[in-house]
C-alpha positions, 0 to 999 in steps of 0.5 A: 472046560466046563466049570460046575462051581464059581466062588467070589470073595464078595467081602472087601473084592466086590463090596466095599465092607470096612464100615460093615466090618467095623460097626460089627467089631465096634459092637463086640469090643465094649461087652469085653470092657475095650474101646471102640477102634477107629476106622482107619484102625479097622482097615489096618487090622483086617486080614487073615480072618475074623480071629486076627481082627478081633485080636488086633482090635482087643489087643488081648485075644485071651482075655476076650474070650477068643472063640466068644467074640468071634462068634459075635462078631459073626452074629453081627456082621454075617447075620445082619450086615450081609443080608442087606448086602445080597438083598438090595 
């Protein structure tokens, strides 16, 4: 069988990103008045996705604005941390 498509799940499989992923919460967390969380509070609170993060993280998902701090969060992560990742 020939394949036309291979897609890797880069992000925690083949790059380590927990301090990736925390620096990048860590910056949205204070523009909504929470506290920063620890790493180790990171790694509990990754999976299912960038709103499950944030929402573990803020404990208040309402409150900070849902859609607005995950779209920070990607601004920060995707657009910063990942093209230092894919360029050396």
């Amino acid at each position: 069988m020939k394949y036309k498509l291979v897609i890797f799940d880069m992000d925690g499989t083949i790059l380590n990103t927990l301090e990736d992923l925390a620096d990048s919460m860590n910056h949205c967390l204070p523009h909504f008045g929470m506290p920063t969380r620890s790493l180790d509070e990171i790694r509990r609170f990754i999976g299912n996705g960038v709103h499950k993060l944030a929402e573990r993280a803020g404990g208040d998902f309402e409150r900070l604005g849902g859609m607005i701090i995950s779209l920070l969060f990607r601004d920060k992560y995707y657009i910063i941390k990942m093209s230092t990742a894919t360029n050396g």
